[in-house]
Backbone as JSON, one array per atom type, in Angstrom:
{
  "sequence": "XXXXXXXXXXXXXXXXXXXXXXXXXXXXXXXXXXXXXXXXXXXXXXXXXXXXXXXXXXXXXXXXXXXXXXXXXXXXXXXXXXXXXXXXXXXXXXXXXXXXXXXXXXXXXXXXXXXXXXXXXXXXX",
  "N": [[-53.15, 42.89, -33.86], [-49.54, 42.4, -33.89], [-47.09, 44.38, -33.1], [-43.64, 45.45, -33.06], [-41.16, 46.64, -31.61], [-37.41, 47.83, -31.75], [-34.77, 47.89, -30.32], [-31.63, 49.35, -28.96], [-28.29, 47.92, -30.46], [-25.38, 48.85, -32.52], [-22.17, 49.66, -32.53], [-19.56, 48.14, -32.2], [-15.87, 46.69, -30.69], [-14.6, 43.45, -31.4], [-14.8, 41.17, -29.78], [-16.56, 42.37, -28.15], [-19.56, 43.27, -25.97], [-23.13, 43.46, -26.84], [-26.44, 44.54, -26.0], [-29.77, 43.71, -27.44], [-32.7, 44.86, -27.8], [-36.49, 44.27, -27.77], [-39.65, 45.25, -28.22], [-43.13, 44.76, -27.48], [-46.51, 45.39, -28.63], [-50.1, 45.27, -28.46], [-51.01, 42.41, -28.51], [-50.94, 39.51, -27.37], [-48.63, 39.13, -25.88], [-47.57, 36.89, -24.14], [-47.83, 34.08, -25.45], [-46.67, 34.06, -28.06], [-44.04, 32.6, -29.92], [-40.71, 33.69, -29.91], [-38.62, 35.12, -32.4], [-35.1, 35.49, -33.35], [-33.69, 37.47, -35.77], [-31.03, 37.33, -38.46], [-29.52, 39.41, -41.17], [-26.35, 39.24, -43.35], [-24.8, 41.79, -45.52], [-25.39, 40.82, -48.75], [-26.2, 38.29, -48.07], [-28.08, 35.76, -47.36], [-31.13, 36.04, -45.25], [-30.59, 35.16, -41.64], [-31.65, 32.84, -39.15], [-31.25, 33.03, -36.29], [-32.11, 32.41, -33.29], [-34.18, 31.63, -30.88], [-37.33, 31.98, -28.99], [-39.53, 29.8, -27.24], [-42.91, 30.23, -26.45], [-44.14, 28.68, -24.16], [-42.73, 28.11, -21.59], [-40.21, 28.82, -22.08], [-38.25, 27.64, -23.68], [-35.36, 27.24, -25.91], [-33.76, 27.76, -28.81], [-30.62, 28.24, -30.67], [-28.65, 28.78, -33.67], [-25.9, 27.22, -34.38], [-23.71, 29.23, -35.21], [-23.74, 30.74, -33.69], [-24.13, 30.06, -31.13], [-23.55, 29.56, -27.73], [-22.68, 31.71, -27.32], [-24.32, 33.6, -27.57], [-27.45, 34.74, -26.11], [-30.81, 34.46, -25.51], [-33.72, 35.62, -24.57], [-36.94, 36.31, -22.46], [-38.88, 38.39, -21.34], [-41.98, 38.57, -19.97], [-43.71, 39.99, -18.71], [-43.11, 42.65, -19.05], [-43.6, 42.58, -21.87], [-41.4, 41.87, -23.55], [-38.31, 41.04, -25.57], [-34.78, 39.84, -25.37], [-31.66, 39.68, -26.9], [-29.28, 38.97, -25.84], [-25.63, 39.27, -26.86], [-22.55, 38.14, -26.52], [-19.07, 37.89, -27.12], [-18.66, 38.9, -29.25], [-17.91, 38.78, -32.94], [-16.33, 40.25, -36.13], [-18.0, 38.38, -37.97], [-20.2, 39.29, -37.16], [-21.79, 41.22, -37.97], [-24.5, 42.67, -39.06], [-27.63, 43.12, -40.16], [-29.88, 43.07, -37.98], [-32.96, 41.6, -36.62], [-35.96, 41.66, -34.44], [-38.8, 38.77, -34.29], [-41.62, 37.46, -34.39], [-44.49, 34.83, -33.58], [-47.73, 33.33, -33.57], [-47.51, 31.11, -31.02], [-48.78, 28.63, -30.41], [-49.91, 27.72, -32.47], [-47.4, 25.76, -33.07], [-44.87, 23.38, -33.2], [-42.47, 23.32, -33.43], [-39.12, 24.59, -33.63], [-38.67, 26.27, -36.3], [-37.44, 28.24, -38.54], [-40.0, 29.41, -39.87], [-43.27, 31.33, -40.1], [-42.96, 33.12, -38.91], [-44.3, 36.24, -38.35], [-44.49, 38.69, -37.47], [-42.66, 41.43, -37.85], [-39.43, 43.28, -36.11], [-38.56, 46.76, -37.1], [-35.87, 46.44, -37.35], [-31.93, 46.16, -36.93], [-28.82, 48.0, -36.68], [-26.04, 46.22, -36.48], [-22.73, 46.25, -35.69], [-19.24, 44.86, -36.05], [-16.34, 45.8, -35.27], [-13.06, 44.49, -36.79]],
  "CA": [[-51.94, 43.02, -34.64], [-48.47, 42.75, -33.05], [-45.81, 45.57, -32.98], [-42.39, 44.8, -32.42], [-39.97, 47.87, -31.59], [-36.54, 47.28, -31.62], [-33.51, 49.43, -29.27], [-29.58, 48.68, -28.79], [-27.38, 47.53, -31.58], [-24.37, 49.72, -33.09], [-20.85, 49.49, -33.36], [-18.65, 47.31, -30.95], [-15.41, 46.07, -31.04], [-14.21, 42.56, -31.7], [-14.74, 40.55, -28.26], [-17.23, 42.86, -27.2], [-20.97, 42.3, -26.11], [-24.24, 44.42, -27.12], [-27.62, 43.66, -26.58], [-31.21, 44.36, -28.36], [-34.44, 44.76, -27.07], [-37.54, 43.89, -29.01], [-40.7, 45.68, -27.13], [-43.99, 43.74, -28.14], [-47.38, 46.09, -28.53], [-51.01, 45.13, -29.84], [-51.05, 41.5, -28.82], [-50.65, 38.12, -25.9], [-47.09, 38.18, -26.05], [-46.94, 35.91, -24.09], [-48.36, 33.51, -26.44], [-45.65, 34.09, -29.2], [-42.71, 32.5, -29.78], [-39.98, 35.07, -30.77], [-37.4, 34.94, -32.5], [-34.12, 36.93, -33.87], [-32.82, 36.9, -37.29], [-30.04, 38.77, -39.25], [-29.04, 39.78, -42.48], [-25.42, 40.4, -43.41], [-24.85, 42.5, -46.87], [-25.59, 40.29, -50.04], [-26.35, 37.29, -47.7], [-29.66, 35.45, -46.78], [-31.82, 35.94, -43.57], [-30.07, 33.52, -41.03], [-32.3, 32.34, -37.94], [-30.06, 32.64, -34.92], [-32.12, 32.34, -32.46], [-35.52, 31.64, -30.78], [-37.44, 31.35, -27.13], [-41.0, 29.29, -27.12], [-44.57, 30.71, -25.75], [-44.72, 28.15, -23.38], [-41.74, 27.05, -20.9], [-39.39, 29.54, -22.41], [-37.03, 27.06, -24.19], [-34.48, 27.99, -26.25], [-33.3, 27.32, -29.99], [-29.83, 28.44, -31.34], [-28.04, 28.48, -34.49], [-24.59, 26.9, -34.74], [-22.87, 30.3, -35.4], [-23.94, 31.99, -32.11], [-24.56, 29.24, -29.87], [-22.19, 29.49, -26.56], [-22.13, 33.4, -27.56], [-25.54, 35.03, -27.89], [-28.62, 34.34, -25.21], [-32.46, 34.85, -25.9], [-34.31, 35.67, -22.91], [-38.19, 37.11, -22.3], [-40.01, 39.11, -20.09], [-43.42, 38.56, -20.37], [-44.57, 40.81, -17.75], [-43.08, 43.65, -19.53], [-43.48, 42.48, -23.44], [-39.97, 42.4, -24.17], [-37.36, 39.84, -25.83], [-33.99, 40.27, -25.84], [-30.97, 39.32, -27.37], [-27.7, 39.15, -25.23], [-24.43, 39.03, -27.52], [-21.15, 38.26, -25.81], [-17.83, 37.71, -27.39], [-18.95, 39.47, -30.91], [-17.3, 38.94, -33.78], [-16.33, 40.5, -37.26], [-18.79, 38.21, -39.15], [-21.77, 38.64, -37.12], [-22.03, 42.1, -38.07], [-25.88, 42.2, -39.73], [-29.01, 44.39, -39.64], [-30.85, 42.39, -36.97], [-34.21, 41.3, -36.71], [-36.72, 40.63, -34.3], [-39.97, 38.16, -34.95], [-42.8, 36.76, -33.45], [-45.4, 34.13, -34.39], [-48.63, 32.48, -32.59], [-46.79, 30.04, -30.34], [-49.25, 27.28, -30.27], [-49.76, 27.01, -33.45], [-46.02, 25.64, -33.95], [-44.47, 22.33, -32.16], [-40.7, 23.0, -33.61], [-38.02, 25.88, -33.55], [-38.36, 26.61, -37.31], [-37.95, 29.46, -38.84], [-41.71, 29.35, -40.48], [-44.58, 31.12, -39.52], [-42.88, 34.37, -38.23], [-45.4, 37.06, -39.48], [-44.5, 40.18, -37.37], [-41.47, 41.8, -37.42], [-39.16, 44.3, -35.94], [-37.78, 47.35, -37.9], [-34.46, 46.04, -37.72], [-31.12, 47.37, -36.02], [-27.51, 47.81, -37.41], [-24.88, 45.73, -35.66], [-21.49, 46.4, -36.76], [-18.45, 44.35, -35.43], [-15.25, 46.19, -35.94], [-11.43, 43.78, -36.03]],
  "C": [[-50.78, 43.36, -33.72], [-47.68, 43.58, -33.39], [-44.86, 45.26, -32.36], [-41.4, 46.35, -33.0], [-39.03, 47.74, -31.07], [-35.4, 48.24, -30.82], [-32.14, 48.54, -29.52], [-29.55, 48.67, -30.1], [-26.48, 48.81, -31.54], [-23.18, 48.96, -33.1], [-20.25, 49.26, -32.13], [-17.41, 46.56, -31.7], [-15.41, 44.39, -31.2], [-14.38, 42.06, -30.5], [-15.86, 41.0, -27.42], [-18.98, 42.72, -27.22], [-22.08, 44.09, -26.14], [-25.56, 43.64, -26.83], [-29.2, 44.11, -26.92], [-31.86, 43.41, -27.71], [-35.3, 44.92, -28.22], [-39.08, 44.34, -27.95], [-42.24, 45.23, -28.26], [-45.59, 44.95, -27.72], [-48.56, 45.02, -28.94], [-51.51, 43.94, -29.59], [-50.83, 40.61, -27.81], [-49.64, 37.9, -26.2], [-46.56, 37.26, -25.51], [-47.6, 34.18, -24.37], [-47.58, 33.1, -27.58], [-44.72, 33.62, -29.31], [-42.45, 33.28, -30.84], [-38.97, 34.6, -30.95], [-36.15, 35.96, -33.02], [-33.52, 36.07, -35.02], [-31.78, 38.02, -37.92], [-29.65, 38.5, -40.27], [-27.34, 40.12, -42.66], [-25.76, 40.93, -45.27], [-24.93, 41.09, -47.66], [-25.42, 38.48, -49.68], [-28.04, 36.91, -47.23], [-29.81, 35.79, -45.39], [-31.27, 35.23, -42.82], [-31.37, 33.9, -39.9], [-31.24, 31.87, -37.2], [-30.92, 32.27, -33.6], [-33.88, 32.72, -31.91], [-36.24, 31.39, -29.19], [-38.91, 30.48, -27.66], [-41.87, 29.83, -25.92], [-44.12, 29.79, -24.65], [-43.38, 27.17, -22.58], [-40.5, 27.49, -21.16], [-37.82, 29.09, -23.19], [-36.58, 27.74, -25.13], [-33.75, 27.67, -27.23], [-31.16, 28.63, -30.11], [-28.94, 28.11, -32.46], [-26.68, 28.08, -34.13], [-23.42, 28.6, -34.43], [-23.45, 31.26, -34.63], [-24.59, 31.07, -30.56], [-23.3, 29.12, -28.87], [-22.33, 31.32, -26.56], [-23.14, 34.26, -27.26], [-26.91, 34.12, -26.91], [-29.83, 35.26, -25.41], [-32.5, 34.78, -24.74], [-36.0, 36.42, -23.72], [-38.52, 37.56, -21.39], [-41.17, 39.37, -20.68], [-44.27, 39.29, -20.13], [-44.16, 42.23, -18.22], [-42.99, 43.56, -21.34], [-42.25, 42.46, -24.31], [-39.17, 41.37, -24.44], [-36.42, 40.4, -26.04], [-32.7, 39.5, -26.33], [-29.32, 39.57, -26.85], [-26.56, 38.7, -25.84], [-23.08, 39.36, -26.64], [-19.97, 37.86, -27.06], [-18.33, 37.71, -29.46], [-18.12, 39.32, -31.6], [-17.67, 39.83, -35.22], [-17.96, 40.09, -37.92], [-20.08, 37.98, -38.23], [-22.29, 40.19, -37.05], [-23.27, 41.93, -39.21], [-26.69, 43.11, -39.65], [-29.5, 42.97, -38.75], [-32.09, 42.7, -36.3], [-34.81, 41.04, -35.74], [-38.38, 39.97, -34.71], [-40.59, 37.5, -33.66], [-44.02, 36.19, -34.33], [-46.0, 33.33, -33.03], [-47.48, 31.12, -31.95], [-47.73, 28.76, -30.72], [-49.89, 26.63, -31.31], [-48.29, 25.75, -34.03], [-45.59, 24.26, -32.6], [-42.88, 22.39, -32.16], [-40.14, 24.48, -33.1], [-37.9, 26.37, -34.67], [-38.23, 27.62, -37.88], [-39.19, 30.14, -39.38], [-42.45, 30.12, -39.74], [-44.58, 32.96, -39.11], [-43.43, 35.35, -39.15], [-44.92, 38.65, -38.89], [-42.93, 40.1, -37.04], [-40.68, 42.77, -37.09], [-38.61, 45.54, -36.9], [-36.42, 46.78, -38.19], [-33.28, 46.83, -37.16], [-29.92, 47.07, -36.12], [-26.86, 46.92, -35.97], [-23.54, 45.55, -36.79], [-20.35, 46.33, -35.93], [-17.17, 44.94, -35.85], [-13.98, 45.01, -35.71], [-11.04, 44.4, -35.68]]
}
Protein backbone atom coordinates (compact mmCIF):
# COMPACT_ATOMS: atom_id res chain seq x y z
CA UNK A 1 0.00 0.00 0.00
CA UNK A 2 1.32 3.42 -1.11
CA UNK A 3 1.54 6.57 1.13
CA UNK A 4 1.80 9.80 -0.32
CA UNK A 5 2.82 12.80 2.11
CA UNK A 6 2.51 16.04 0.90
CA UNK A 7 4.89 19.53 2.14
CA UNK A 8 5.03 23.25 0.61
CA UNK A 9 1.99 25.08 -0.58
CA UNK A 10 0.56 28.39 1.18
CA UNK A 11 0.05 31.79 0.33
CA UNK A 12 2.05 33.61 -2.50
CA UNK A 13 1.61 36.55 -4.31
CA UNK A 14 0.48 37.02 -7.87
CA UNK A 15 3.69 36.25 -10.16
CA UNK A 16 5.17 34.30 -7.57
CA UNK A 17 6.42 30.57 -7.55
CA UNK A 18 5.86 27.73 -4.75
CA UNK A 19 6.53 24.29 -4.92
CA UNK A 20 5.06 20.84 -3.35
CA UNK A 21 6.60 17.80 -2.51
CA UNK A 22 4.77 14.52 -2.54
CA UNK A 23 7.04 11.84 -0.45
CA UNK A 24 6.02 8.20 -1.59
CA UNK A 25 6.12 5.32 1.38
CA UNK A 26 4.93 1.52 1.29
CA UNK A 27 5.54 0.81 -2.36
CA UNK A 28 8.02 0.67 -6.09
CA UNK A 29 7.66 4.17 -6.69
CA UNK A 30 9.33 3.95 -9.17
CA UNK A 31 6.82 2.00 -10.95
CA UNK A 32 3.98 4.66 -10.55
CA UNK A 33 3.03 7.21 -12.58
CA UNK A 34 2.17 10.34 -10.47
CA UNK A 35 0.28 12.78 -10.85
CA UNK A 36 -1.05 16.33 -9.37
CA UNK A 37 -4.54 17.46 -9.21
CA UNK A 38 -6.44 20.47 -7.67
CA UNK A 39 -9.59 21.51 -6.47
CA UNK A 40 -10.67 25.14 -6.42
CA UNK A 41 -13.90 25.97 -4.06
CA UNK A 42 -17.25 24.69 -5.68
CA UNK A 43 -15.22 23.46 -8.75
CA UNK A 44 -14.31 19.89 -10.04
CA UNK A 45 -10.94 18.00 -9.55
CA UNK A 46 -8.80 19.35 -12.55
CA UNK A 47 -5.74 17.06 -13.67
CA UNK A 48 -2.84 19.43 -14.18
CA UNK A 49 -0.31 17.46 -14.39
CA UNK A 50 1.49 14.05 -14.64
CA UNK A 51 5.20 12.27 -15.01
CA UNK A 52 5.19 8.38 -16.36
CA UNK A 53 6.94 5.21 -14.47
CA UNK A 54 9.01 4.66 -17.24
CA UNK A 55 11.16 7.47 -19.18
CA UNK A 56 9.79 10.19 -17.00
CA UNK A 57 7.59 11.95 -19.63
CA UNK A 58 5.50 14.55 -18.95
CA UNK A 59 1.64 15.43 -19.37
CA UNK A 60 0.21 18.99 -18.75
CA UNK A 61 -3.02 20.63 -18.66
CA UNK A 62 -3.66 23.69 -20.81
CA UNK A 63 -4.04 26.01 -17.74
CA UNK A 64 -0.52 25.42 -16.30
CA UNK A 65 1.43 24.37 -19.14
CA UNK A 66 4.58 26.88 -19.75
CA UNK A 67 4.04 27.66 -15.83
CA UNK A 68 4.11 24.61 -13.56
CA UNK A 69 6.89 21.56 -13.99
CA UNK A 70 6.50 17.87 -12.69
CA UNK A 71 9.68 16.34 -11.91
CA UNK A 72 10.69 12.84 -9.86
CA UNK A 73 13.22 11.53 -7.85
CA UNK A 74 13.10 8.07 -7.71
CA UNK A 75 16.03 7.48 -5.62
CA UNK A 76 14.49 9.42 -2.91
CA UNK A 77 10.51 8.64 -3.49
CA UNK A 78 9.55 12.04 -4.14
CA UNK A 79 7.45 14.03 -6.92
CA UNK A 80 7.28 17.43 -7.13
CA UNK A 81 5.46 20.14 -8.43
CA UNK A 82 7.36 23.39 -9.47
CA UNK A 83 4.86 26.49 -9.92
CA UNK A 84 6.26 29.62 -11.49
CA UNK A 85 4.43 32.71 -12.45
CA UNK A 86 1.20 31.81 -10.09
CA UNK A 87 -1.81 33.21 -10.56
CA UNK A 88 -5.14 34.32 -8.79
CA UNK A 89 -7.12 31.39 -10.33
CA UNK A 90 -4.87 28.63 -9.60
CA UNK A 91 -5.40 29.01 -6.07
CA UNK A 92 -6.79 25.19 -5.05
CA UNK A 93 -6.25 22.54 -2.34
CA UNK A 94 -3.71 20.46 -4.27
CA UNK A 95 -3.37 16.97 -4.74
CA UNK A 96 -0.90 14.47 -5.21
CA UNK A 97 -1.62 10.79 -6.94
CA UNK A 98 -0.12 7.80 -7.96
CA UNK A 99 -1.19 4.70 -9.91
CA UNK A 100 0.62 1.30 -11.14
CA UNK A 101 2.45 2.72 -14.15
CA UNK A 102 2.36 -0.22 -16.38
CA UNK A 103 -0.78 -0.90 -16.16
CA UNK A 104 -1.67 2.48 -18.13
CA UNK A 105 -0.37 3.43 -21.87
CA UNK A 106 -1.97 7.20 -21.74
CA UNK A 107 -1.76 10.38 -19.44
CA UNK A 108 -5.38 10.04 -18.19
CA UNK A 109 -6.60 10.93 -15.31
CA UNK A 110 -7.99 7.15 -14.52
CA UNK A 111 -6.66 4.73 -12.37
CA UNK A 112 -5.12 7.07 -9.68
CA UNK A 113 -5.89 5.07 -6.43
CA UNK A 114 -3.51 6.64 -3.82
CA UNK A 115 -3.56 9.91 -2.80
CA UNK A 116 -1.95 12.73 -0.98
CA UNK A 117 -3.64 14.59 1.97
CA UNK A 118 -3.82 17.60 0.05
CA UNK A 119 -2.19 21.20 0.52
CA UNK A 120 -3.74 24.77 0.45
CA UNK A 121 -2.41 27.01 -2.29
CA UNK A 122 -3.64 30.42 -2.14
CA UNK A 123 -2.75 33.06 -4.87
CA UNK A 124 -3.25 36.54 -3.62
CA UNK A 125 -3.86 39.81 -6.66
Amino acid sequence: QVQLVQSGGGLVQAGGSLRLSCAASGGTFSRHDMGWFRQAPGKEREFIAAIRWSGGSTYYANSVKGRFTISRDNANNTVYLQMNSLKPEDTAVYFCAGRWGPTYSNYGPGGYSYWGQGTQVTVSS
